[in-house]
C-alpha positions as MATLAB code, in Angstrom:
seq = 'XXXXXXXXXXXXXXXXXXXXXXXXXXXXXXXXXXXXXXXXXXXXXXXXXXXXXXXXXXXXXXXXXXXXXXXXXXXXXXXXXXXXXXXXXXXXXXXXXXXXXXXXXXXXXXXXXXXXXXXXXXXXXXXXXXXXXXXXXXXXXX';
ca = [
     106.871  152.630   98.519;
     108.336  149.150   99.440;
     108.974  146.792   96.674;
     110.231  143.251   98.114;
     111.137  140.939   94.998;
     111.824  138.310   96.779;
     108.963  137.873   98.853;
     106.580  138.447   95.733;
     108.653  136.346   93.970;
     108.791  133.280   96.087;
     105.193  133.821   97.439;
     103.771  133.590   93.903;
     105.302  130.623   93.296;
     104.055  128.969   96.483;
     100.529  129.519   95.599;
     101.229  127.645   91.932;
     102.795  125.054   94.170;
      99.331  125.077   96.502;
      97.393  125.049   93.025;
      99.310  121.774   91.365;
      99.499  119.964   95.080;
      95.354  120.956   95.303;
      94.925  119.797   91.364;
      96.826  116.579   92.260;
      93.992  116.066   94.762;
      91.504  116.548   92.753;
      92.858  114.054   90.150;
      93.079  111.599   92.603;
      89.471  112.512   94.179;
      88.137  111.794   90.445;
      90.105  108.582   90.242;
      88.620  107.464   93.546;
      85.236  108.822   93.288;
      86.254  110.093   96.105;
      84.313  113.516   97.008;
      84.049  114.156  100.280;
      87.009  113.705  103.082;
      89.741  110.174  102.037;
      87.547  107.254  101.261;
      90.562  105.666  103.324;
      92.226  105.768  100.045;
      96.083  105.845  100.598;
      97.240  107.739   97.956;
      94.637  110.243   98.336;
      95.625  110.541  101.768;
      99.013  111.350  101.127;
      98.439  114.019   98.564;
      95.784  115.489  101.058;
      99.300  115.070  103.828;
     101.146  116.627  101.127;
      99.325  119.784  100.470;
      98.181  120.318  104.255;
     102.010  119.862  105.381;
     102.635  122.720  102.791;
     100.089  124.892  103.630;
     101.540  124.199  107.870;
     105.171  125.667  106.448;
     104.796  128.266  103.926;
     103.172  130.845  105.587;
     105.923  131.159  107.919;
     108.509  130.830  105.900;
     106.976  133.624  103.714;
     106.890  136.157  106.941;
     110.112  135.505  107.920;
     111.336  135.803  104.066;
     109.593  138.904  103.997;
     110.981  140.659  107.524;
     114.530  139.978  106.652;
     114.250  141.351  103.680;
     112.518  144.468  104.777;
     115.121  144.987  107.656;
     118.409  143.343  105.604;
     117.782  143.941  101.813;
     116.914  141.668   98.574;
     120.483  139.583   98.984;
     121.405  136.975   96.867;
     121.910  134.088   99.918;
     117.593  134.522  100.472;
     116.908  134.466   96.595;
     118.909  130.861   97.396;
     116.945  130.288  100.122;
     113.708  131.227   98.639;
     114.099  129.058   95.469;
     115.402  125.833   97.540;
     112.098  125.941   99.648;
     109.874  126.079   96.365;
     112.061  123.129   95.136;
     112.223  120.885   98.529;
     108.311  121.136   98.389;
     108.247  120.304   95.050;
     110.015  117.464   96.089;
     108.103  116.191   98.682;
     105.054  116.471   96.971;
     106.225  114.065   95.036;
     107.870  112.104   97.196;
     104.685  111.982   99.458;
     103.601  109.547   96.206;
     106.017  106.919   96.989;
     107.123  104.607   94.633;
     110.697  105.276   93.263;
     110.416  108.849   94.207;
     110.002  108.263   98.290;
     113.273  109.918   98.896;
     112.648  113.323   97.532;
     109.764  113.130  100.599;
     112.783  113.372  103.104;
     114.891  115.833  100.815;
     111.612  118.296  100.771;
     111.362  117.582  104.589;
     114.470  118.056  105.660;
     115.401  121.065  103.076;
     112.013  122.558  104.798;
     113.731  121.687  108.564;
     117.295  123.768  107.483;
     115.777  126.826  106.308;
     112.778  127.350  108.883;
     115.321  126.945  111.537;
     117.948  129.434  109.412;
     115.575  131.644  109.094;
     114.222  131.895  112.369;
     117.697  131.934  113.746;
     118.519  134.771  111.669;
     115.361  137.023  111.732;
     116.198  136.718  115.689;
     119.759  137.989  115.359;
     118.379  140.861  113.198;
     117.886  142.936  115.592;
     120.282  142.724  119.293;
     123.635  141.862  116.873;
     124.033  145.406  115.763;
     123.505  145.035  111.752;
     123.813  148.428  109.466;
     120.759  149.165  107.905;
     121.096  147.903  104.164;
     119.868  150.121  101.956;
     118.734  148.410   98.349;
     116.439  148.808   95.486;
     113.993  147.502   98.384;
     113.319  150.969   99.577;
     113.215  153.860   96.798;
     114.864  156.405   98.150;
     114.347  160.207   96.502;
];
């Protein structure tokens, strides 16, 4: 049996991200008396832009979390990497509000940017740069 912390770990927290970005929504939609698609409302727009640019990433970011750490281990640099994506779309959640918090909008993006491209660099070295299998509490071994 496979146990990969990490990839629980940072998976549940992206769906309590989805849930607050979705309850922000719905606050808004209330607001508005907006039910049914924008109501060309701009701040319902962005939080719609907000959760849909979330939902666009975090799948996968969550597969490649999850590959590298089935083929290289629970390591310390992904727990990093894991926690900076939750925070970066934290960030440009709120950010995607405007208002004195615009900038964490680019600091989500751009975090987002930097570790899908990481990532993806990495999970293709994986395999043709001649890595040792790690073995760590992510396989039980008997």
């Amino acid at each position: 049996m496979y146990t990969l912390p990490i990839t629980l770990t940072i998976a549940g927290a992206a769906a309590l991200v989805n849930f607050w970005l979705a309850l922000r929504i719905s606050r808004t939609r209330a607001a508005s008396k907006t039910w049914m698609g924008d109501g060309g409302d701009p701040g319902l727009i962005a939080r719609m832009r907000a959760q849909a640019n979330f939902i666009e990433y975090t799948p996968i970011i969550l597969i490649l979390i999850g590959a590298i750490e089935l083929s290289r281990g629970t390591t310390t640099w992904l727990w990093i990497v894991g926690a900076v994506y939750i925070l970066g779309r934290l960030a440009h959640g709120l950010g995607m509000d405007g208002g004195r918090l615009v900038k964490l909008r680019s600091v989500g993006a751009i975090s987002t940017m930097l570790i899908l491209i990481g990532l993806a660099i990495y999970a293709i070295t994986i395999p043709y740069l001649g890595y040792s299998p790690v073995v760590t509490n992510v396989a039980m071994m008997g």
